[in-house]
Structures are given as C-alpha cells and as structure tokens.
N, C-alpha and C positions, 0 to 999 in steps of 0.2 A: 653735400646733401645726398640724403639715400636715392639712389637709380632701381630700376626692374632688375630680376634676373633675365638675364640675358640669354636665349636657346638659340643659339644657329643653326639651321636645317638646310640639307640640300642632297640631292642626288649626284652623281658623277659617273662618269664612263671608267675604265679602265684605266684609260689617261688621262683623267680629270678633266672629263668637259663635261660644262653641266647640258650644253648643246651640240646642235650641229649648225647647218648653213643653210640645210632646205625649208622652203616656206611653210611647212608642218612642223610644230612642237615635239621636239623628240622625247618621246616616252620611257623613262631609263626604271622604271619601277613597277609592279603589278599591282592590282587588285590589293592584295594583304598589304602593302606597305602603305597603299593609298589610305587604307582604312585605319593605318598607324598611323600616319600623317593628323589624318581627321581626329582623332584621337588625344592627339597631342596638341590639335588646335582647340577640341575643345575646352583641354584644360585651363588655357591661357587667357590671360586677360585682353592682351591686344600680338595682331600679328602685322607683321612691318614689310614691306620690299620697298625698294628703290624706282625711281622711274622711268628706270631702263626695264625692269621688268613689267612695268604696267605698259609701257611702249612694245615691248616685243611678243609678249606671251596674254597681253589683255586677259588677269586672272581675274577669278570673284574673289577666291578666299575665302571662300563660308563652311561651316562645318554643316556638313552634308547630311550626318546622319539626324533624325526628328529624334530618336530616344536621347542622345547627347543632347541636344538643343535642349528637349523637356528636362533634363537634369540640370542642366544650366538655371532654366527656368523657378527649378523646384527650390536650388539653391540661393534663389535670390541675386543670382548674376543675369545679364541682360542674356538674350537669345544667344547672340554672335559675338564674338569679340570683338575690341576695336578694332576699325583697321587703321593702319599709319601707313603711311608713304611719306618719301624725302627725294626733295627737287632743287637744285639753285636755282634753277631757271624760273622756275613755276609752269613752264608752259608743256602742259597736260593737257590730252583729249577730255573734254567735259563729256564725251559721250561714252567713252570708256566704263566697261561691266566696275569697275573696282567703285565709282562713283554711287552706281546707283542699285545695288545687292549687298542685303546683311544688314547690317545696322550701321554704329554712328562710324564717321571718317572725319579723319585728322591728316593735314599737310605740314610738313613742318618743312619750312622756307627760309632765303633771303629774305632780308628788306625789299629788293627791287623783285625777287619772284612773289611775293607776297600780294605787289601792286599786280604783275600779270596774273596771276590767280584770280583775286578780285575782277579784275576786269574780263578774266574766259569763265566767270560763274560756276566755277567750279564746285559742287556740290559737298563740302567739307569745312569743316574750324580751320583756317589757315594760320599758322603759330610762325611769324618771324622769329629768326633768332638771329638778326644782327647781321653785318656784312655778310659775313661768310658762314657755312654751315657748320656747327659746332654742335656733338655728338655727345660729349659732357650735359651742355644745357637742354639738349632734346631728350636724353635722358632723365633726366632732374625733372621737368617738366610733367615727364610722363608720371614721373612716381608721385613727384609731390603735389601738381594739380589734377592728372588724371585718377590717380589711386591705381593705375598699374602694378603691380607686383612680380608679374611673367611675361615678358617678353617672347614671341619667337620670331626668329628674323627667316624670313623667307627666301631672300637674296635681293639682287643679285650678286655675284662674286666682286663685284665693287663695292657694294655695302659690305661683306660678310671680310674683306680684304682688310678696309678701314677698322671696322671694328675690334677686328683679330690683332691689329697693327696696336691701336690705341690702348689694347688692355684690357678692352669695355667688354670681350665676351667669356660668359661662365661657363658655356658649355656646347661642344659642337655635336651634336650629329647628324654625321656621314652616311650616307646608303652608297655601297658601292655596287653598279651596275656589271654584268659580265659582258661586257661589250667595250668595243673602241672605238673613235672617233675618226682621228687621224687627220682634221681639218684644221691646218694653223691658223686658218682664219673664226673659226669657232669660239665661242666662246668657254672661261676657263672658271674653274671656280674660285681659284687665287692669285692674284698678280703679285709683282713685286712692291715691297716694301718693305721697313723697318721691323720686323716682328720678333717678340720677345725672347729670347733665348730659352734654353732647353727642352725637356720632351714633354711632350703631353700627357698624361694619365690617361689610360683606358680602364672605364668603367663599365664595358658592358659591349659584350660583342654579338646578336644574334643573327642567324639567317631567318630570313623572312622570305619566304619562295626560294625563286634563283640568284636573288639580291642578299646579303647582307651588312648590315645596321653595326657602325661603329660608335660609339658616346665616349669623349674627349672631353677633361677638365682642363684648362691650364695650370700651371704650377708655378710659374716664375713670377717671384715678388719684384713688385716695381720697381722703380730706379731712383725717383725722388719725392715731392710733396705731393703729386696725385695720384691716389692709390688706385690698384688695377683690381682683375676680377679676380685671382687671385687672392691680394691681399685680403680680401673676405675670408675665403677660405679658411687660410692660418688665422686669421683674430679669431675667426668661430671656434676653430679647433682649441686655441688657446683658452677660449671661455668654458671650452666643453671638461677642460682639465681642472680649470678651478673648480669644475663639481668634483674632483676627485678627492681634494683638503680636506683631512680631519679640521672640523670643528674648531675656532676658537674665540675665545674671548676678547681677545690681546692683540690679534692680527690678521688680516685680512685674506680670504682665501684667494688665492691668485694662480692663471694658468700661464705657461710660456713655452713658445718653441723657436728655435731656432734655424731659419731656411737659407740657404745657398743661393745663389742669382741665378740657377741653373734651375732651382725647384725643387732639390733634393734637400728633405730633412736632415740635419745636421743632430737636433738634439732637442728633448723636450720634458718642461718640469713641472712640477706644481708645487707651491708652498707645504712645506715640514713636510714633507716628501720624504721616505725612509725613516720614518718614528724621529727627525729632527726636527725638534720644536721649535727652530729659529729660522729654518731657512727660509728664503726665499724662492718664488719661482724660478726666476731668472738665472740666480744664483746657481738654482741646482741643475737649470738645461746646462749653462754653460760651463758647470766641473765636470758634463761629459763629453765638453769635445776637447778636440786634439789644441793649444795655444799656439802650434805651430802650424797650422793648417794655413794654406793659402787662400782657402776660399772664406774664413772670417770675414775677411777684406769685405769682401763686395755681398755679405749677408744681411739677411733683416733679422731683426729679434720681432715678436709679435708677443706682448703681454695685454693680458684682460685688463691687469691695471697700471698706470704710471710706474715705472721704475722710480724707485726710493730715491731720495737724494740724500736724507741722512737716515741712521739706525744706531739703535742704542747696541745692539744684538750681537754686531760684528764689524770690524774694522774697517770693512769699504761698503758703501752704500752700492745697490744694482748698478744705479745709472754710472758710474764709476769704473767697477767692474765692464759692460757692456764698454764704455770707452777702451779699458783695456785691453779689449779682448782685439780691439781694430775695428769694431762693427761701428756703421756710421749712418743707421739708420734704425728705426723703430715704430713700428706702428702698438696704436694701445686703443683701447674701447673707453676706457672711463679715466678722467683726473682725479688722483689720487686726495681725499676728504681730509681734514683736517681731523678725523677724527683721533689720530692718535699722534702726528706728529704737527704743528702748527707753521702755515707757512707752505707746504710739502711742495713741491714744485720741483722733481724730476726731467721735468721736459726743458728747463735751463741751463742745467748741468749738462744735458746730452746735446745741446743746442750751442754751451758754450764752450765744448768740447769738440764743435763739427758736425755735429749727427742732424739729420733730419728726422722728426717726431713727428706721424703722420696719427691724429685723431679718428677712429671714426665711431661718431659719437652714436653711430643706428645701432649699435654692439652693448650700448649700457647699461642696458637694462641685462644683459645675457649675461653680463660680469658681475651685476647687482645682485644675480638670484641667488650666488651661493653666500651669501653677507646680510642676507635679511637680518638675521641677529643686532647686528653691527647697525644697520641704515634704519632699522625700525620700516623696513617695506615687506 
C-alpha cells in the first residue's frame, strides 16, 4: 500500500548530539533555521516525534508563522498539520503542550498501550497497531486513511534510527550545529542498527547563519519483497524514461534502469532506444553493462512495465535475459496487458527463475501516461 513521503528533520552538534544533559533544551540552531524549520512544517501534511520527545522537550509543533497558517487555510488544508506521535507503552502526560496546541492528534500504539491511553484520556485518535509497533502499518494508515502525503519526522534519534534502519525514510535533513557536546551520556541522533548499505546522495547543501543545512536521499534498493524508500525512487525514474520512447503502435513504451545494492546506477534504457524499433527497455539498460560485473549479483532492475516473458521480435524475452544477467530481483509499476501478447506474465518466469518481482502498483498510472495510445486513457 502507498505510505507518505517520509522527511526526517534534525539538528546536531558537531558530534552528533541532538542534546545535551542539563535541564534546559539545548539550542543547536538560530532564528533563520527556525523559520526554515517552520517553513517546512508548513508544507506538510502531518509532523511525527516519538515519546521520548514529548517526555523530554514537551514540544507544540505548530507552525508559528499566521501568513503560513493563512496559506494553508487559503489552500484548503487545515490550519496546522497533523500531529502524530508513537508510544508502546501509551503512557503519556495528558497534560502535555503536544495534546492540547494546533489541531487534530493521532497516537499510534500497542494493543495494550492503546488500553493505557484510553484510560489516561489522552486527547487524540488512538490507532492500535497490533502487539507490537509496526512502522509499515503506521505508515499505510497514515496514507490511506489519513490522506497524508508528506510526512516530517521530528525525532527523536530512536524514531529517526528505526526508520532509516527500515528503509521507510526518503529523505534526511541534517542542520549541523558548530558546536560540541562531549556528554556520552547525551543523547545521539543515531544509534546502532542494521542500516542499508552505501552512500547517500546529497542534494543540497546550504548555510543558513552559522549552521548549515545538509538534504540526503537514500539510494540502496532493497533486498527482498518489501520495497524501501528508495525503490520509489528508481521506479519513478524508470517511468520518467518511458516518456523518452518514440511513439508506437505495436509496442509499449517502457523505462528501465539498472541499480547496485550499493545505489549506484549501473545502467539505464527506454524502449527503441537508438532508432531500434524493437528493443526493449530492459534489453537495452542491460547491453550497457559489463556481463561480468560482480555487482549484477546483488542488483535490482526497475521497469515501468513487467519484463516480457515472450517476444516475437528477438530470441530471448527481458525476464530471461534479467535472469541471465545474475539479477535476482525486480521491482515494476504496472502488469504487463494482454494487449499484444496473451497470457503475458513476466513476473513467473523471473519468479520461477529465483527473482523476487516487487509491484508497486501507486506507479501505474505514471507508466500509463506514455501508452494512452495503447490503453485508450
């Protein structure tokens, strides 16, 4: 199911704390950044922290400034975004600013913190999600019953840890303070965990006073059937290529690239690519890489539409081919129509070959748009 885009926001020391240990909130940002902050909250749909940050920092979380609010307003969004918090426990101050400033509030809980929430009268929609907390389904939730779309996570560095662990975040940004800490007992913005392999992308690096503003994509395609924040990423890329196809009557325009487990592009195609009338996408990312590459191994392919399983056109069908190559995963936006070959089912052949075919059907429509011809949409 489609989830929000995911913004993780935070400040940090020199040394990565987002705090210190004295009874005052350590201030790691000025004026202009705050106003960036605001800014950015009021873009969003809903803003998220954890309950270690409404325990220690008791934030409001409101966007501050009235011309934003009125723009919100003008636009048909509520004044304030939502705000979300996440507890297993459930037990929160009911007197706490985050309860009772801004607009509406959402808990999303245990089964058994759900019961303590209810019974401390907590001022919000309390949303169980089952034994234990699960950041898949709290997500899902948000999209598909709140109509979230933008997420910003606020922290703290246990939310921002998990999420970054999980895959679930599309995008960080860092303000890095000139200052340092020095308190092991402090808290940190990252802890240990499982987290994805290679580098992040920088997209945008500014100073803002004496601070500055780092923006961080992920890049590493996931690893098996649940796809990460990434994998968004390359499917969309991939759809953005199928607008590149000349026009046809006979065959579907289709985009495809080829990513590393590291995050690094490997190679990327679009159907009749180079005035050939017959290729395929896939076909043509994968006559640019190397066959003896070692990192095929552990690559994704990302196509806008199902890998072929047969073709009149040429001797191996994609999904074939992609086995060939070593690759043993693929994610795609849309199932391939019966309009030109009957039966088409791609996703069996790479399934009964080993591969994991990861769907993600929120992309369909962006693989439809260069085929209207073809689908009569």
């Amino acid at each position: 199911m489609p989830h929000p885009y995911v913004l993780l926001s935070a400040a940090v020391s020199l040394d990565g704390y987002l705090d210190d240990t004295s009874p005052e909130r350590l201030l790691l940002s000025g004026p202009a950044d705050f106003d960036r902050v605001d800014e950015v909250r009021a873009s969003v749909d809903a803003i998220l922290v954890g309950a270690g940050t409404i325990r220690a920092d008791n934030p409001r979380l409101l966007v501050n400034s009235p011309e934003r609010r009125a723009a919100r307003l003008a636009g048909g969004r509520p004044e304030y975004p939502l705000k979300v918090t996440v507890s297993g426990s459930g037990e929160l101050d009911p007197a706490a600013w985050f309860w009772h400033t801004g607009g509406e509030k959402v808990l999303y809980t245990t089964d058994t913190g759900a019961e303590r929430a209810h019974a401390l009268g907590l001022a919000a929609d309390v949303v169980p999600l089952g034994p234990e907390l699960d950041w898949r389904r709290l997500l899902e939730h948000l999209g598909t019953v709140r109509g979230v779309r933008r997420l910003m996570v606020e922290g703290g560095g246990r939310v921002h840890t998990q999420l970054l662990t999980e895959g679930l975040a599309d995008e960080l940004q860092l303000v890095l303070a000139p200052l340092f800490v020095g308190d092991a007992d402090a808290p940190r913005l990252f802890g240990p965990g499982s987290y994805q392999g290679g580098r992040l992308r920088l997209v945008e690096t500014r100073p803002i006073g004496d601070v500055v503003l780092m923006r961080y994509e992920p890049t590493a395609p996931g690893t098996g059937a649940l796809p990460v924040a990434a994998d968004h990423r390359w499917l969309a890329l991939a759809c953005e290529l199928a607008a590149q196809c000349p026009p046809s009557k006979t065959a579907f325009s289709v985009g495809a690239v080829v990513a590393a487990a590291d995050g690094t592009e490997l190679a990327r195609g679009h159907s009749r690519e180079g005035g050939d009338p017959v290729v395929h996408a896939e076909e043509a990312a994968l006559a640019k890489t190397d066959p003896a590459d070692p990192r095929l191994a552990g690559a994704t392919v990302y196509s806008s539409l199902e890998p072929c399983a047969r073709r009149a056109s040429r001797p191996a069908p994609c999904a074939r081919l992609i086995l060939d190559a070593g690759i043993r995963r693929v994610v795609t936006a849309w199932r391939e129509p019966d309009t030109f070959v009957a039966g088409a089912d791609g996703s069996a052949v790479l399934a009964g070959g080993g591969a994991t075919v990861v769907v993600l059907p929120e992309y369909e429509d962006r693989a439809k748009a260069p085929n209207g011809h073809l689908t009569g949409r």
